[in-house]
C-alpha beads as a LAMMPS data file, in Angstrom:
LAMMPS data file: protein, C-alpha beads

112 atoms
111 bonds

1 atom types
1 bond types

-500.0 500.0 xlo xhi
-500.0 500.0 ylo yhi
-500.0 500.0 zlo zhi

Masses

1 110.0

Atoms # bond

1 1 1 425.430 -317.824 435.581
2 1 1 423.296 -315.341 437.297
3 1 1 421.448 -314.044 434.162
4 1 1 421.856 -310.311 434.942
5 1 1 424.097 -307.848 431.952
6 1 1 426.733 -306.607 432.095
7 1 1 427.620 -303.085 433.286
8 1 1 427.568 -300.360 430.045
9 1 1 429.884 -298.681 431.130
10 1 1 432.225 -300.880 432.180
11 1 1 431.558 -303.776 431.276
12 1 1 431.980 -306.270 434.804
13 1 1 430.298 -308.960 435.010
14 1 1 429.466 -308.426 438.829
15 1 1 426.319 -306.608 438.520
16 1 1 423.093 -306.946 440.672
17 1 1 420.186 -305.989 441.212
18 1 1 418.303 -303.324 443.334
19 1 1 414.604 -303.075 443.213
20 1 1 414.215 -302.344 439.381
21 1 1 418.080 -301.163 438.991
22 1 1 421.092 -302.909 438.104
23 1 1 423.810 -301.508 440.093
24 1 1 427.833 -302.221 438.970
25 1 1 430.259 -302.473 442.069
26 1 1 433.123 -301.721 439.848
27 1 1 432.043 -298.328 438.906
28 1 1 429.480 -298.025 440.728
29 1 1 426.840 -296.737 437.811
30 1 1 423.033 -297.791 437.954
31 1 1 420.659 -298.125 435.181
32 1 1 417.405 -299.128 434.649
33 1 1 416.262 -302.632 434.484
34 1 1 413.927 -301.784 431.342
35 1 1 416.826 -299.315 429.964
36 1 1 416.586 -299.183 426.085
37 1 1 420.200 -300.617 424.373
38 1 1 422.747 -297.550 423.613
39 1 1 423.321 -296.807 420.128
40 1 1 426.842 -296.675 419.968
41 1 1 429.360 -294.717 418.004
42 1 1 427.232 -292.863 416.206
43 1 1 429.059 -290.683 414.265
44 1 1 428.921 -286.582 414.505
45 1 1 430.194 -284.690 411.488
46 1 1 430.985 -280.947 412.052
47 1 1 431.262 -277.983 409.725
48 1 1 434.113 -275.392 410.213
49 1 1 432.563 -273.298 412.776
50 1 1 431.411 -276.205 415.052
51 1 1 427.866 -276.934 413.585
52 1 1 426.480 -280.289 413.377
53 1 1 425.959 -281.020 410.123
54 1 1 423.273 -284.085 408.776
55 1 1 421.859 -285.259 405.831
56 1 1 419.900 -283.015 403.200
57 1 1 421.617 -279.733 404.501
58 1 1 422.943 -276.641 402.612
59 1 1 426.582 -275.701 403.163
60 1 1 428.772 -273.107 401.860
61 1 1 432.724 -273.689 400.310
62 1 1 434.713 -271.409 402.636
63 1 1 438.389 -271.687 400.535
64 1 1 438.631 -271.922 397.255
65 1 1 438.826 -276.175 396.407
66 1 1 440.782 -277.703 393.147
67 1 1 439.477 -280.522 391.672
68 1 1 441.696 -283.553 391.377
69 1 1 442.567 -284.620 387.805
70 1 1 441.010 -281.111 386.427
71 1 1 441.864 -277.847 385.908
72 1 1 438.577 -276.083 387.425
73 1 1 438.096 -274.961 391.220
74 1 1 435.035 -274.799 393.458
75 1 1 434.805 -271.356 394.482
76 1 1 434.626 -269.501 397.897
77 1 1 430.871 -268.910 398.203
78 1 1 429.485 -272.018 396.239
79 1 1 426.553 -273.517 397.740
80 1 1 425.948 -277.065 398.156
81 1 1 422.251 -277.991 398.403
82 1 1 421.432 -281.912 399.858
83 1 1 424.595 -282.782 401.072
84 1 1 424.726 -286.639 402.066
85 1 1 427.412 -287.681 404.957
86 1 1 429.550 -290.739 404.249
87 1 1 432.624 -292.662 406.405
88 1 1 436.105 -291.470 405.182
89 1 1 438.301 -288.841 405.365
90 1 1 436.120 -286.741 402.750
91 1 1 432.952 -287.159 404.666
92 1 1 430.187 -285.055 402.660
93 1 1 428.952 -286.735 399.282
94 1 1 427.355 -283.865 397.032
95 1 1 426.639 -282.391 393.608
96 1 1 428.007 -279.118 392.718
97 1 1 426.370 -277.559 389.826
98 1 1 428.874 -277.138 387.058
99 1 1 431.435 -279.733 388.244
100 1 1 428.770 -282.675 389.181
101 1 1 429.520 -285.328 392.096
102 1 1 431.957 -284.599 394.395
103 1 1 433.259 -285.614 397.989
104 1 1 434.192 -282.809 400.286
105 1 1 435.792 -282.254 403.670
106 1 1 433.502 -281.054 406.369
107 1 1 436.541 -278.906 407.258
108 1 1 435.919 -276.799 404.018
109 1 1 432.625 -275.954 404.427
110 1 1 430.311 -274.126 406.750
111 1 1 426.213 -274.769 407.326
112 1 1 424.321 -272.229 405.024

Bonds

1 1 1 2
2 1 2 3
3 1 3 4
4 1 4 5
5 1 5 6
6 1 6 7
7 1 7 8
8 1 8 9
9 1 9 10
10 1 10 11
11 1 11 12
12 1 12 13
13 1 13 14
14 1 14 15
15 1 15 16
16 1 16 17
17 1 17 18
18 1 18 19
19 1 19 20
20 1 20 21
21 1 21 22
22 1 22 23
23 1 23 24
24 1 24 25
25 1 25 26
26 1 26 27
27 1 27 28
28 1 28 29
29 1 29 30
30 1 30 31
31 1 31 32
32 1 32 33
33 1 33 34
34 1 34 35
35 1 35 36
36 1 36 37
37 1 37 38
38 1 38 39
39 1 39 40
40 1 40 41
41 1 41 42
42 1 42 43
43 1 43 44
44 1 44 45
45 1 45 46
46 1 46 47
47 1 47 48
48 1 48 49
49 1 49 50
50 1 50 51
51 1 51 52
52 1 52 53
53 1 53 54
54 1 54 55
55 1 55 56
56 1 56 57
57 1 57 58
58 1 58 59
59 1 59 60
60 1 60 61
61 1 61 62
62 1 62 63
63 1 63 64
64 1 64 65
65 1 65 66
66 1 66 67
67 1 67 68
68 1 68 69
69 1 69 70
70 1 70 71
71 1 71 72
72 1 72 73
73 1 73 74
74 1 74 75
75 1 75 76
76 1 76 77
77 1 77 78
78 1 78 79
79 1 79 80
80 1 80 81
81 1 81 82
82 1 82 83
83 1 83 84
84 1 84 85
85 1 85 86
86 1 86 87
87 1 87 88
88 1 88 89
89 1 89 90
90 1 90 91
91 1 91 92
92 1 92 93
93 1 93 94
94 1 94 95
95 1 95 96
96 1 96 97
97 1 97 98
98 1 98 99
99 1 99 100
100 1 100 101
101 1 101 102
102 1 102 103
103 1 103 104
104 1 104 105
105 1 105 106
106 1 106 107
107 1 107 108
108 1 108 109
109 1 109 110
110 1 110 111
111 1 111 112
């Protein structure tokens, strides 16, 4: 083997080199020899109205939320202080004051 990567964007294993680039033939992208590693899949989480949301924000409930296997209902309005983002479908972990901890759809709520 030649020792050179792989292409990142394509992944072909006909790469070579050009001064201090790498250069792919299949799809003809160039990086830099000294390029730092991708992070990959990382995650975005979005509120209602298309903010980016991230851990230790404020949001707001914007529809009125029932809580499963109770009878009480997070209000339109509430605020949620130090929100925490999780995998799943219900993708903010928080506290609400008066119910306790709760998981919540970013879909429900917008940044305060």
């Amino acid at each position: 083997m030649s020792g050179l990567p792989e292409c990142p964007q394509c992944g072909s294993k006909y790469t070579y080199k050009v001064t201090d680039m790498y250069v792919c033939p299949d799809c003809s992208y160039e990086w830099a020899k000294d390029a730092p590693a991708e992070e990959e899949d990382t995650r975005v989480v979005r509120d209602s109205n298309g903010n980016v949301l991230q851990d230790g924000d404020t949001v707001t409930v914007i529809k009125d939320l029932k809580v499963k296997g109770s009878s009480s209902v997070v209000k339109v309005g509430t605020k949620v202080r130090n929100i925490r983002l999780v995998e799943g479908d219900h993708d903010i972990d928080c506290k609400i004051d008066g119910i306790g901890a709760m998981q919540l759809k970013s879909a429900f709520v917008r940044k305060a």
